[in-house]
N, CA, C and O of each residue as an XYZ file, in Angstrom:
828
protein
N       0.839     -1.194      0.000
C       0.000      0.000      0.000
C       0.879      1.251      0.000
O       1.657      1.405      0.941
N       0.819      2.130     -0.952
C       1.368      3.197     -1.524
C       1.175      4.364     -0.194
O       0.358      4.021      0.660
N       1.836      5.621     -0.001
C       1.359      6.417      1.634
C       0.462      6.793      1.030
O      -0.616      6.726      1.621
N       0.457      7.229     -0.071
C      -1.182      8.072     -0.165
C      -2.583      7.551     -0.342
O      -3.595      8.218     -0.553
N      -2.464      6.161     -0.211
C      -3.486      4.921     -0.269
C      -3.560      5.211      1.674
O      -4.561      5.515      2.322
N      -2.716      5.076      1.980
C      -2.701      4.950      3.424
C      -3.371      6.300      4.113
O      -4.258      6.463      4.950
N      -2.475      7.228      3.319
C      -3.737      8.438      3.878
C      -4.891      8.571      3.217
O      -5.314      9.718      3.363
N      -5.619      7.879      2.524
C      -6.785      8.478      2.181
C      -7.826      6.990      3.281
O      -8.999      6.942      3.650
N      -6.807      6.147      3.433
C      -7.888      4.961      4.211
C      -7.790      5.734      5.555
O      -8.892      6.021      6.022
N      -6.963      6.041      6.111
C      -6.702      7.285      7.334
C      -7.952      7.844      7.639
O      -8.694      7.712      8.612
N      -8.079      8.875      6.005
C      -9.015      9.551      6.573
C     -10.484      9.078      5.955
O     -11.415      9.871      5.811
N     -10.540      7.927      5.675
C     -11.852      7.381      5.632
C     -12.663      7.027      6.794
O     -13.872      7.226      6.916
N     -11.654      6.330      7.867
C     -11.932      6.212      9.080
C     -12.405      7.194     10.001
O     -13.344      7.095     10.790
N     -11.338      8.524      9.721
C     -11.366      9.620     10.925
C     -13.012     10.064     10.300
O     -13.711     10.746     11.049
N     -13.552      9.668      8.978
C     -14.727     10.291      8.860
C     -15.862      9.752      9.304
O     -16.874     10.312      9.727
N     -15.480      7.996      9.104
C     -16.288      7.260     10.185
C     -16.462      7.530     11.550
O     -17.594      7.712     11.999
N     -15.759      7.562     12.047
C     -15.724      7.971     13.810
C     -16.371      9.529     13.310
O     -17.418      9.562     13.957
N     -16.329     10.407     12.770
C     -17.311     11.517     13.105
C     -18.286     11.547     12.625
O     -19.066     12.479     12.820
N     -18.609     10.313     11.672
C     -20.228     10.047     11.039
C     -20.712      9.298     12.408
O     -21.762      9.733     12.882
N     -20.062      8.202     13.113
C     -20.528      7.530     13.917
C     -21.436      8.756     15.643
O     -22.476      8.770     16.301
N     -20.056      9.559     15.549
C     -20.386     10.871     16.855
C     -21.543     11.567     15.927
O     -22.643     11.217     16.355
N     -21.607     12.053     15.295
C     -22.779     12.896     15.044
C     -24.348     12.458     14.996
O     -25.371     13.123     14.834
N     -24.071     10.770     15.249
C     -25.184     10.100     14.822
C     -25.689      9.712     16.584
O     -26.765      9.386     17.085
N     -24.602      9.896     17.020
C     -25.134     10.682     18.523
C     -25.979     11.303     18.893
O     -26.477     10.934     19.958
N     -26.680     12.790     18.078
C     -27.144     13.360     18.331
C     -28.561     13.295     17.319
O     -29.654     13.841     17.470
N     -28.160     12.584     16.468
C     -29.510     12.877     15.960
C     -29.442     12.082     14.401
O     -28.438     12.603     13.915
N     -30.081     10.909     13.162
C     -29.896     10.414     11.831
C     -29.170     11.804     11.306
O     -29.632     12.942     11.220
N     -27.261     11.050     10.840
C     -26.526     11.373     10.046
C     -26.585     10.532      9.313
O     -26.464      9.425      9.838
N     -26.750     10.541      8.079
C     -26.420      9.580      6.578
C     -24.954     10.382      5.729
O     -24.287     11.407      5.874
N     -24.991      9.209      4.820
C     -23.598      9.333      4.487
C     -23.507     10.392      4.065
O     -22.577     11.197      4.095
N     -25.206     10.466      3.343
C     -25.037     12.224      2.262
C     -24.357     13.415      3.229
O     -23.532     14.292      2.974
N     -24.960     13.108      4.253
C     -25.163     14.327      4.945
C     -23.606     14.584      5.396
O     -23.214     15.678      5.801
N     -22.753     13.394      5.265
C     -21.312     13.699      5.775
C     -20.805     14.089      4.844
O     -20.231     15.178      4.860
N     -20.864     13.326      3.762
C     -20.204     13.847      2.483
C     -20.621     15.689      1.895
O     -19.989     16.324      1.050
N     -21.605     16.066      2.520
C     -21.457     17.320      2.248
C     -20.694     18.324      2.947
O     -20.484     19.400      2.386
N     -20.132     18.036      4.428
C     -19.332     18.339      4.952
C     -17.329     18.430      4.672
O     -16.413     19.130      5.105
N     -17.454     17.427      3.839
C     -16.389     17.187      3.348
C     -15.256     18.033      2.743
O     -14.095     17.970      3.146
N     -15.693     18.857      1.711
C     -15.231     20.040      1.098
C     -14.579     21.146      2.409
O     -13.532     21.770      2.239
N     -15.532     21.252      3.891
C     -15.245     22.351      4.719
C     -14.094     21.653      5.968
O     -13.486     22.373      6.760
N     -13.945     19.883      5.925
C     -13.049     19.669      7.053
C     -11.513     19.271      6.782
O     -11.104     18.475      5.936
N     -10.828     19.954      7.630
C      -9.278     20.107      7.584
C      -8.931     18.791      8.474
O      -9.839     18.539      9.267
N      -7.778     17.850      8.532
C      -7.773     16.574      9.240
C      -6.111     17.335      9.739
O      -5.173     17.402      8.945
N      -6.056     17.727     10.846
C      -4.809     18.701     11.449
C      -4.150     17.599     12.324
O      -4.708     16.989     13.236
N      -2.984     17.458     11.932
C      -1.830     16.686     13.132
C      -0.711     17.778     13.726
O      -0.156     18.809     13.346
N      -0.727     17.017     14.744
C       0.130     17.814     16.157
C       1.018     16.869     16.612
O       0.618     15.776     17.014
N       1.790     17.070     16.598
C       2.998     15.809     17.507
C       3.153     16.087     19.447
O       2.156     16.639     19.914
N       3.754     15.906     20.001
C       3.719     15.371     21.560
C       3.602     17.011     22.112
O       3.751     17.827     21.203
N       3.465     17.332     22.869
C       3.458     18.375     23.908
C       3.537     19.861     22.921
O       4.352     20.717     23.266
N       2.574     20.127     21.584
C       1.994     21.100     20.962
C       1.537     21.545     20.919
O       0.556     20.813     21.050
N       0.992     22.902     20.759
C       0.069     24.042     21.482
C      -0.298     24.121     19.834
O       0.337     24.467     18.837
N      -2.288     23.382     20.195
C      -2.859     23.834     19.447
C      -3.287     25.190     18.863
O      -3.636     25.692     17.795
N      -3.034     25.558     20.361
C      -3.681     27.480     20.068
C      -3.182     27.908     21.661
O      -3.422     27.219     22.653
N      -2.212     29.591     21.667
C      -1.563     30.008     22.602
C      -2.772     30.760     22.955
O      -3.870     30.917     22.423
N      -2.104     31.249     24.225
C      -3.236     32.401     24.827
C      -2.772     33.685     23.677
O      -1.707     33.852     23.081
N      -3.850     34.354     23.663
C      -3.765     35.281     23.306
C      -4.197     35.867     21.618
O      -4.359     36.951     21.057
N      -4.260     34.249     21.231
C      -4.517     34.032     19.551
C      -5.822     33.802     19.414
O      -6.261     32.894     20.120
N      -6.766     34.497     18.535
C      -8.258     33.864     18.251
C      -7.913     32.368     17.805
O      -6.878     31.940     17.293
N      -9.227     31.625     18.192
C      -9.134     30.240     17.750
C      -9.929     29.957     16.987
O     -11.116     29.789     17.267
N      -9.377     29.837     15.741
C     -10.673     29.463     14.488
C     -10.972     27.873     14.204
O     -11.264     27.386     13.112
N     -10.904     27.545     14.799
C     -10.946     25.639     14.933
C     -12.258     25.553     15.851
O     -12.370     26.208     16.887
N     -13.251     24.665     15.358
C     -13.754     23.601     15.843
C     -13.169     22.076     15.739
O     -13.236     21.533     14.635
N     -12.686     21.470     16.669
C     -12.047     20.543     16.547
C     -12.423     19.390     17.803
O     -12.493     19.586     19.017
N     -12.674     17.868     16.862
C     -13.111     16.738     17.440
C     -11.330     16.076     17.166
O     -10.450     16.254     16.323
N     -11.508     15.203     18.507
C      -9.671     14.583     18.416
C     -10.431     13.458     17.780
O     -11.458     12.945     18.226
N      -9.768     13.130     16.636
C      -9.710     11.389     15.777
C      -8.776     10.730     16.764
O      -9.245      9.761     17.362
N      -7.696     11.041     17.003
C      -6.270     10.037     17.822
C      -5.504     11.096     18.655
O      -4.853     12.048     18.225
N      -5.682     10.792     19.706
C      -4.860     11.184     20.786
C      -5.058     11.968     22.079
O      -6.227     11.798     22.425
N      -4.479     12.675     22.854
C      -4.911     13.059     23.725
C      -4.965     15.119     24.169
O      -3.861     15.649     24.037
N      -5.668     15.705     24.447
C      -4.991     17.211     24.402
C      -6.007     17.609     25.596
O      -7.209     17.345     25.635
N      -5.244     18.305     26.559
C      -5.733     19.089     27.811
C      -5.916     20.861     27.460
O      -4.880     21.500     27.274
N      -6.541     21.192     27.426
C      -7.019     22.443     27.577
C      -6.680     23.326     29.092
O      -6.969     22.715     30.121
N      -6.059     24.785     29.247
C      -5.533     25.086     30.476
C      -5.731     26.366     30.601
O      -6.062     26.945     29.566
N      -5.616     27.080     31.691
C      -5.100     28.719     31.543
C      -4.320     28.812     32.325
O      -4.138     27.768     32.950
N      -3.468     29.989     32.731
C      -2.197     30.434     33.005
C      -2.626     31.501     34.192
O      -2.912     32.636     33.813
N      -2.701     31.152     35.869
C      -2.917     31.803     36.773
C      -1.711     31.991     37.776
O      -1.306     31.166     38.596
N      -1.348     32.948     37.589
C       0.598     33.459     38.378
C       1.398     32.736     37.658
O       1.550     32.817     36.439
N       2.144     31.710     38.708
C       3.202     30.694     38.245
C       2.395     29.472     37.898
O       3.037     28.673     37.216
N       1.176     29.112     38.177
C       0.535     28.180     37.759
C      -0.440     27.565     36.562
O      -1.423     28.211     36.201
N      -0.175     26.521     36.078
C      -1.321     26.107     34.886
C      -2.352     25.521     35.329
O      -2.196     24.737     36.265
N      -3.211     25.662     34.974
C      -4.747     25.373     35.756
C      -5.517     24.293     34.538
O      -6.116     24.839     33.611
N      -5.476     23.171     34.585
C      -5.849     21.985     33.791
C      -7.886     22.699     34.041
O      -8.453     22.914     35.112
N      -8.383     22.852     32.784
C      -9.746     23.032     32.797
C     -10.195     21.859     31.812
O     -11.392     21.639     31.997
N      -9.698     21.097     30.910
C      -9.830     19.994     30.095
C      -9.057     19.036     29.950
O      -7.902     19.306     30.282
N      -9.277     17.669     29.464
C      -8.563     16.678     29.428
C      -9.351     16.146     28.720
O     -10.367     15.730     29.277
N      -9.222     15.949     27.296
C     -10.058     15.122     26.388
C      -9.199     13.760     24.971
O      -8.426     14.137     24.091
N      -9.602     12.428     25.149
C      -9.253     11.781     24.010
C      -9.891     11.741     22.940
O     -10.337     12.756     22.405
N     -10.038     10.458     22.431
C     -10.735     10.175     21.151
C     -12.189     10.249     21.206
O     -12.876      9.682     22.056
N     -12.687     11.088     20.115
C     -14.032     11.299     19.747
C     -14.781     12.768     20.761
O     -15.979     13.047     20.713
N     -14.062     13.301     21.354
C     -14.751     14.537     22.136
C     -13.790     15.684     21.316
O     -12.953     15.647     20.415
N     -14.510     16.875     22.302
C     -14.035     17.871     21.253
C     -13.695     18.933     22.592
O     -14.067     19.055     23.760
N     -12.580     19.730     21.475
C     -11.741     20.559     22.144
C     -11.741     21.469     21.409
O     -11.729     21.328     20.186
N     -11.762     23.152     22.306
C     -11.445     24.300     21.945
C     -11.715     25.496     22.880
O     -12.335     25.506     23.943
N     -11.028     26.621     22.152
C     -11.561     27.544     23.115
C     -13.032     27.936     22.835
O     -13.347     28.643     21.878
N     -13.811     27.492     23.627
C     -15.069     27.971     23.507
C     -15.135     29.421     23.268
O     -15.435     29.732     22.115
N     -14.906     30.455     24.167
C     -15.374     31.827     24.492
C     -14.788     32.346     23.255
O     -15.430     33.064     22.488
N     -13.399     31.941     23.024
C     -12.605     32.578     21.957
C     -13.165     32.434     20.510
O     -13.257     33.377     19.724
N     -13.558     31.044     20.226
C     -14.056     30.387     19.040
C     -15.056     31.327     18.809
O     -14.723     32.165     17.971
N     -16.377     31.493     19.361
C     -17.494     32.047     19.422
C     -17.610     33.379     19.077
O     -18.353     34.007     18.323
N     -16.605     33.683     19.882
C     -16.574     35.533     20.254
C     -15.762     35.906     18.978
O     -16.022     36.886     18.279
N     -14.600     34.889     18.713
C     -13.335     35.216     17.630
C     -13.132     36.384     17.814
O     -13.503     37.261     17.034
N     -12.258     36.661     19.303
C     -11.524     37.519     20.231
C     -10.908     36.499     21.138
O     -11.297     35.406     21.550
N      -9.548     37.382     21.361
C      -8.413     36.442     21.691
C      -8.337     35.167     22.531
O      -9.287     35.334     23.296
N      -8.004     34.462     22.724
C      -8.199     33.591     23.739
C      -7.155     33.644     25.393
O      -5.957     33.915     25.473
N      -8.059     33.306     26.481
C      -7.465     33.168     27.594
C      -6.801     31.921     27.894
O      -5.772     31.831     28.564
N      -7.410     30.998     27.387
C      -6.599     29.143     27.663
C      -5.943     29.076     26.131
O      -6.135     29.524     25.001
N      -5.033     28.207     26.874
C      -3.932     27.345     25.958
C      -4.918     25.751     25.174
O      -5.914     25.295     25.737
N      -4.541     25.354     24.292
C      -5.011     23.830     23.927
C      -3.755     23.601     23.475
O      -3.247     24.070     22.456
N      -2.989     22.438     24.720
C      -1.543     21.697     23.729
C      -2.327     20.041     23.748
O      -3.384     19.605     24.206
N      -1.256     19.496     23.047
C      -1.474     18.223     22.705
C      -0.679     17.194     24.264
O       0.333     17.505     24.891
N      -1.336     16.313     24.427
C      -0.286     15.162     25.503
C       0.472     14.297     24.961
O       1.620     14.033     25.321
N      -0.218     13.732     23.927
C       0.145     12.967     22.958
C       0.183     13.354     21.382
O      -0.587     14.262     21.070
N       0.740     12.956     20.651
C       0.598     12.970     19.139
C      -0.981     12.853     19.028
O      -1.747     12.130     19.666
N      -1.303     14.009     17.780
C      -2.845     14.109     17.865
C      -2.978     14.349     16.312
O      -2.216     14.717     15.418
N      -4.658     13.867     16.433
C      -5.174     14.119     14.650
C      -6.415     14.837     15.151
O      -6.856     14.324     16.179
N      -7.026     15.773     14.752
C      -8.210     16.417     14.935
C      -8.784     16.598     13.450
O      -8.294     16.922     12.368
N     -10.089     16.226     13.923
C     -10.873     16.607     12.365
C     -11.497     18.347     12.769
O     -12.260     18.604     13.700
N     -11.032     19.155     11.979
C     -11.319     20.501     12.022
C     -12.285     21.472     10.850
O     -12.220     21.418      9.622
N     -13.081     22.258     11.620
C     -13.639     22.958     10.637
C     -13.548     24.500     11.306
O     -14.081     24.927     12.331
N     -12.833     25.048     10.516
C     -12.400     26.565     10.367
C     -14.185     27.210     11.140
O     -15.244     26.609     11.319
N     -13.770     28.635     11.408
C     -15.130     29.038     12.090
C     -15.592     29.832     10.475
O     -16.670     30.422     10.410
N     -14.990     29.786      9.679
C     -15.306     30.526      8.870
C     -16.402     29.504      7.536
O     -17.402     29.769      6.870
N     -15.542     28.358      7.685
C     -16.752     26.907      7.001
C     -17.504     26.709      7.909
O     -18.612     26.806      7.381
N     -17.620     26.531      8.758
C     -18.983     26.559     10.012
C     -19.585     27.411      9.775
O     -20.539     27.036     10.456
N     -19.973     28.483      9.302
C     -20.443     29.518      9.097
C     -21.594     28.983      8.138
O     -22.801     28.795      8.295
N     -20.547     28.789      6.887
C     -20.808     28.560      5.329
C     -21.370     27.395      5.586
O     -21.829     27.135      4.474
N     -21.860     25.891      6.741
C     -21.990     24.912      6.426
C     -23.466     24.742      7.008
O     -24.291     23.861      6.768
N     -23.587     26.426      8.280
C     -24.781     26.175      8.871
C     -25.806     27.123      7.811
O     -26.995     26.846      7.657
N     -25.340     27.910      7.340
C     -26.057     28.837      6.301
C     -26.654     27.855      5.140
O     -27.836     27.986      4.822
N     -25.785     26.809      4.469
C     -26.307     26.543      3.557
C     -27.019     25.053      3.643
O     -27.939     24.731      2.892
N     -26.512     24.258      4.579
C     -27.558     23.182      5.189
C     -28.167     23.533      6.774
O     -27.498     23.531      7.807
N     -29.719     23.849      6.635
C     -30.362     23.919      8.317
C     -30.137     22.581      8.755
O     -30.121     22.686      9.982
N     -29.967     21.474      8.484
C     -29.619     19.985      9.314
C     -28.803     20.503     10.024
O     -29.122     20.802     11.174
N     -27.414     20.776      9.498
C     -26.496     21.056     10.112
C     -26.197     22.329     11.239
O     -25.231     22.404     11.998
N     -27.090     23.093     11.132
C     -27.118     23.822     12.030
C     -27.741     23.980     13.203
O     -27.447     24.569     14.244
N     -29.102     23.036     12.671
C     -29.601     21.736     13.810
C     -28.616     21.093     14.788
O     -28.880     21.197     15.986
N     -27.518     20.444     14.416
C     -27.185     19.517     14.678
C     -25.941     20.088     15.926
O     -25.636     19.570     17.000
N     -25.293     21.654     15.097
C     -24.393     22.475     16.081
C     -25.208     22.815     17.320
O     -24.641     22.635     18.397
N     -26.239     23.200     17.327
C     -27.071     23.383     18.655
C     -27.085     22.544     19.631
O     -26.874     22.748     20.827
N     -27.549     20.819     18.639
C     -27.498     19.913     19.754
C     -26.030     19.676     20.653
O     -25.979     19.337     21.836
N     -25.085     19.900     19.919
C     -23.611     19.602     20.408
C     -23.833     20.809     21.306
O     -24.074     20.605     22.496
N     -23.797     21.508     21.041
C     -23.489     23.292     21.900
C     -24.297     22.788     23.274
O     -23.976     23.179     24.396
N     -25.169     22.049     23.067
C     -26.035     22.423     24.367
C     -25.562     21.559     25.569
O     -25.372     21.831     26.754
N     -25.437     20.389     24.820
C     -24.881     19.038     25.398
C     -23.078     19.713     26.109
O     -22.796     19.708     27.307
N     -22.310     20.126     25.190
C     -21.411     20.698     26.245
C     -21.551     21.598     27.474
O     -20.845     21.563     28.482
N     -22.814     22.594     27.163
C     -23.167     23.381     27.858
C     -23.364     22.612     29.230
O     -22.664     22.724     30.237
N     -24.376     21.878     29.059
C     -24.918     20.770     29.684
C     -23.835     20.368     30.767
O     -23.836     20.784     31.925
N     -22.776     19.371     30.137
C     -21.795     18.300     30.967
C     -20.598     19.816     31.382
O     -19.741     19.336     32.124
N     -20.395     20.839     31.235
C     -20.227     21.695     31.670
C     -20.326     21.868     33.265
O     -19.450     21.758     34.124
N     -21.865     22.215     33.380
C     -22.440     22.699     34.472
C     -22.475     21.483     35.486
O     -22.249     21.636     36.687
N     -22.823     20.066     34.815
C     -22.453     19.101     35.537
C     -21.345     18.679     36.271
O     -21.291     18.013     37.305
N     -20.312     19.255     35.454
C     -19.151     18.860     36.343
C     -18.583     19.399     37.281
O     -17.885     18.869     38.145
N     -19.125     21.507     37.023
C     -18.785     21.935     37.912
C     -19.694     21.850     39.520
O     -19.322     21.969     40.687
N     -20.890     21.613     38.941
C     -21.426     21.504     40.352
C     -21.224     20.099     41.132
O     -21.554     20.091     42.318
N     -20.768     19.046     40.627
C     -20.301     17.607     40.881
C     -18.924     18.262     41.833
O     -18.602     17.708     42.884
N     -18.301     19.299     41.397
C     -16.667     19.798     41.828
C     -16.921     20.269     42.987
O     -16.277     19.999     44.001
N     -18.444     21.443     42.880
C     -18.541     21.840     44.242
C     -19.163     21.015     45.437
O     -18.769     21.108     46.600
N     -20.037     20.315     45.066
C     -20.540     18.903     45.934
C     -19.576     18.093     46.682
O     -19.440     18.034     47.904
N     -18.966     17.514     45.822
C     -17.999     16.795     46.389
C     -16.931     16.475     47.032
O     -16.119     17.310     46.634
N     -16.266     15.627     47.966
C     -15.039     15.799     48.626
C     -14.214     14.982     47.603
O     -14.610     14.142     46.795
N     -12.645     15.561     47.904
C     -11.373     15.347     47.086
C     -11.178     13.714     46.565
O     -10.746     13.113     45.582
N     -11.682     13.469     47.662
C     -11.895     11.613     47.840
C     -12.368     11.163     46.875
O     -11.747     10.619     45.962
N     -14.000     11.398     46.977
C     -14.941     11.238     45.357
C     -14.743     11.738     44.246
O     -15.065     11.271     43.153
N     -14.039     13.009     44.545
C     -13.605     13.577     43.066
C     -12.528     12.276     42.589
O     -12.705     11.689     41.521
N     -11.361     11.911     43.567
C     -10.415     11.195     42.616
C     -11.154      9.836     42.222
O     -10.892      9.439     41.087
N     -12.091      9.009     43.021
C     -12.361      7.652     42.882
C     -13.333      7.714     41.624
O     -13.487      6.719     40.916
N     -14.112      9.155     41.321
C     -15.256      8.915     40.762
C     -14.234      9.082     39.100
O     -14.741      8.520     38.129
N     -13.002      9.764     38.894
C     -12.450     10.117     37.937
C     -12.106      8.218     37.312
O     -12.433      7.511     36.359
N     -11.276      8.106     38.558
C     -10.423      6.930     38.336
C     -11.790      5.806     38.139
O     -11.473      4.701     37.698
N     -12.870      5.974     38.360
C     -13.508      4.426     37.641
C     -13.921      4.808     36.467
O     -14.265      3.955     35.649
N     -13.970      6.351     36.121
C     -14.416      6.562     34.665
C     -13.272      6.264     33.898
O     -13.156      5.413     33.016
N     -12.494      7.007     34.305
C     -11.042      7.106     33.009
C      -9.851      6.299     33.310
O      -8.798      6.831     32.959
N      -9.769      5.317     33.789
C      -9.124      4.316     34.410
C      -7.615      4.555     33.515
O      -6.529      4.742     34.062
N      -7.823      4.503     32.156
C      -6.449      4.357     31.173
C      -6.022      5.802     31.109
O      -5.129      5.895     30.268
N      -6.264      6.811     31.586
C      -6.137      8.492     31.920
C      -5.093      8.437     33.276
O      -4.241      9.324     33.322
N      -5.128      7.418     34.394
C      -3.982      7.453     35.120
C      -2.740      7.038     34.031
O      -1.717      7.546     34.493
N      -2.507      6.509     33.104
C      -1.260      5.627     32.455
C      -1.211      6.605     31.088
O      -0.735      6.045     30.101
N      -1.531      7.630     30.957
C      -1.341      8.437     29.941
C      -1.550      9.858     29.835
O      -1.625     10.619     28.870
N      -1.620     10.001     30.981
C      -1.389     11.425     31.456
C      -0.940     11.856     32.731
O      -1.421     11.356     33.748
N       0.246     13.050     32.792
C       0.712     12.792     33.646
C      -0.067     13.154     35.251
O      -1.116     13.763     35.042
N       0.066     13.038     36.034
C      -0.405     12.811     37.261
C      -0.242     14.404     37.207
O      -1.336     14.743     37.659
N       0.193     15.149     37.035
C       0.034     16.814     37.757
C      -1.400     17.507     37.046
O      -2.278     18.230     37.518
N      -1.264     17.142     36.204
C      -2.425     17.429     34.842
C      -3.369     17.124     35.524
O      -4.052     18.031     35.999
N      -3.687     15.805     35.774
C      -5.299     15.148     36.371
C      -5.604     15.884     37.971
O      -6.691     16.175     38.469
N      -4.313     16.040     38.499
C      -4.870     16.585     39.721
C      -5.623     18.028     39.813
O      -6.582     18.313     40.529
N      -4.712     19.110     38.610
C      -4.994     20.141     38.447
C      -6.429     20.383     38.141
O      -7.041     21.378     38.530
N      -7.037     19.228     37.278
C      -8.176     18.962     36.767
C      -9.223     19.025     37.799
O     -10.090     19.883     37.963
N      -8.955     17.866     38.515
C      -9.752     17.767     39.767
C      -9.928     18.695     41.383
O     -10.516     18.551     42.454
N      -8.705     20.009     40.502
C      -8.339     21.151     41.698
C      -8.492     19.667     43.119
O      -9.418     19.355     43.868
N      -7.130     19.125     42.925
C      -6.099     18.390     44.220
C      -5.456     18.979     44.154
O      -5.129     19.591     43.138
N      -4.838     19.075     45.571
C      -3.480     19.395     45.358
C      -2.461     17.946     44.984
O      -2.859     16.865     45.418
N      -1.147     17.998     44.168
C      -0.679     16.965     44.089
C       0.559     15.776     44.912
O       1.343     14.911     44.520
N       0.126     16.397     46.289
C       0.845     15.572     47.373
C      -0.576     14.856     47.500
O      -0.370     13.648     47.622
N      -2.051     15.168     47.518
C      -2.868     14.548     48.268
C      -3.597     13.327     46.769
O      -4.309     12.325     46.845
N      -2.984     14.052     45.558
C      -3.744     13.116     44.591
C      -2.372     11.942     44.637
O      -2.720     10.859     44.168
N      -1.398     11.963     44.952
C      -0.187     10.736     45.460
C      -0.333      9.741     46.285
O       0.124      8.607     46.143
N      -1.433     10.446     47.791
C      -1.693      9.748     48.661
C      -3.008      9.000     47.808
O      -2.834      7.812     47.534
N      -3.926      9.447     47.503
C      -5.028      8.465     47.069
C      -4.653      7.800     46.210
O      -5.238      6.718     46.214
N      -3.753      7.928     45.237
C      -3.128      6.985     44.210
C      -2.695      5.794     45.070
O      -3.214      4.683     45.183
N      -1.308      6.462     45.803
C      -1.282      5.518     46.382
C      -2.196      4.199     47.064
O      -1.979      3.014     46.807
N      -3.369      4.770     48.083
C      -4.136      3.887     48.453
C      -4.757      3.090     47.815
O      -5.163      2.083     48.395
N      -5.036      3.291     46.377
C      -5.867      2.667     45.874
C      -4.935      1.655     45.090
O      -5.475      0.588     44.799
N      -3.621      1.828     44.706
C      -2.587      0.698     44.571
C      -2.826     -0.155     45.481
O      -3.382     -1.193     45.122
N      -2.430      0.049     47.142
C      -2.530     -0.473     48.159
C      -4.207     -1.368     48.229
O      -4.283     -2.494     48.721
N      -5.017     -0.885     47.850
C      -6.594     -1.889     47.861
C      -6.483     -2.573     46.929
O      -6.724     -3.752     47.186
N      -6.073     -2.258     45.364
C      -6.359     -3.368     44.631
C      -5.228     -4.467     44.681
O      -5.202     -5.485     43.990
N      -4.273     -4.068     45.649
C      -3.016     -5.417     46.046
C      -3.520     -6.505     47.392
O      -2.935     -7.401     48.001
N      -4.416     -6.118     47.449
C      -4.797     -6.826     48.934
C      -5.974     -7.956     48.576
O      -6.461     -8.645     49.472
């Protein structure tokens, strides 16, 4: 198989996995992907890459096909983990994207990454000229909106304890691929106390 056989089966797939997510929300058919086609960019990033710095508008809507990228902002000497997303969710600066005025958070990569991307400027052009599709941005918009508010009020509810146990039975393969300062930041731990619960919970599943 020739590379450019290889990239076009590449991105046959990355279109599957976003025919498969969109069908999430509501009957996507093939037509309906294939008209999208013309407006999406398939963007790679290699290990520890800053999708978008502070300070830069972010013209990307972007779903990760492969890999991993945390979303952050920059408070004193500290980075403040506000995202942590793999395959099939989506990453960006919201406020920035929207507003297209500068952005306050960083998006780097953890891992080598592929994002399927659509410029804010084909988003535009894709909700204007198909209403499905602009249907379909609402349902996503809301649904983040949504798991948003969920998580922060889950953050304020809860003690440090449940925050780490409830992370660690969701994202179990997120301890082994990201580093431990990242997830704590996430879960606002501090990271002597997300060490100790690591620890313990080594200590329970050895017993």
């Amino acid at each position: 198989m020739t590379p450019h056989q290889q990239q076009d089966d590449a991105q046959k797939n990355y279109l599957k996995r976003v025919h498969q997510y969109f069908n999430l929300f509501m009957p996507f058919t093939e037509e309906d992907l294939q008209l999208l086609v013309p407006y999406i960019e398939i963007r790679t990033f290699q290990k520890k890459q800053l999708v978008l710095n502070r300070g830069e508008v972010d013209n990307y809507f972007n779903i990760i096909m492969k890999g991993l990228v945390r979303k952050y902002i920059i408070v004193g000497k500290n980075d403040v983990t506000l995202q942590i997303s793999g395959e099939g969710h989506i990453i960006h600066s919201e406020i920035s994207f929207h507003t297209q005025t500068p952005s306050e958070s960083l998006v780097e990569t953890i891992e080598p990454t592929i994002l399927f991307s659509l410029s804010y400027d084909n988003l535009q052009k894709v909700f204007e000229l198909y209403p499905k599709m602009e249907r379909l941005g609402r349902m996503i918009v809301t649904r983040m909106f949504i798991k948003k508010d969920h998580r922060d009020f889950y953050q304020l509810k809860s003690t440090t304890r449940e925050r780490f146990m409830n992370y660690v039975e969701k994202h179990a393969d997120m301890l082994q691929r990201v580093p431990q300062k990242y997830i704590a930041s996430y879960l606002n731990i501090k990271p002597e106390t997300f060490s100790r619960l690591k620890h313990l919970l080594k200590n329970k599943k050895s017993q």
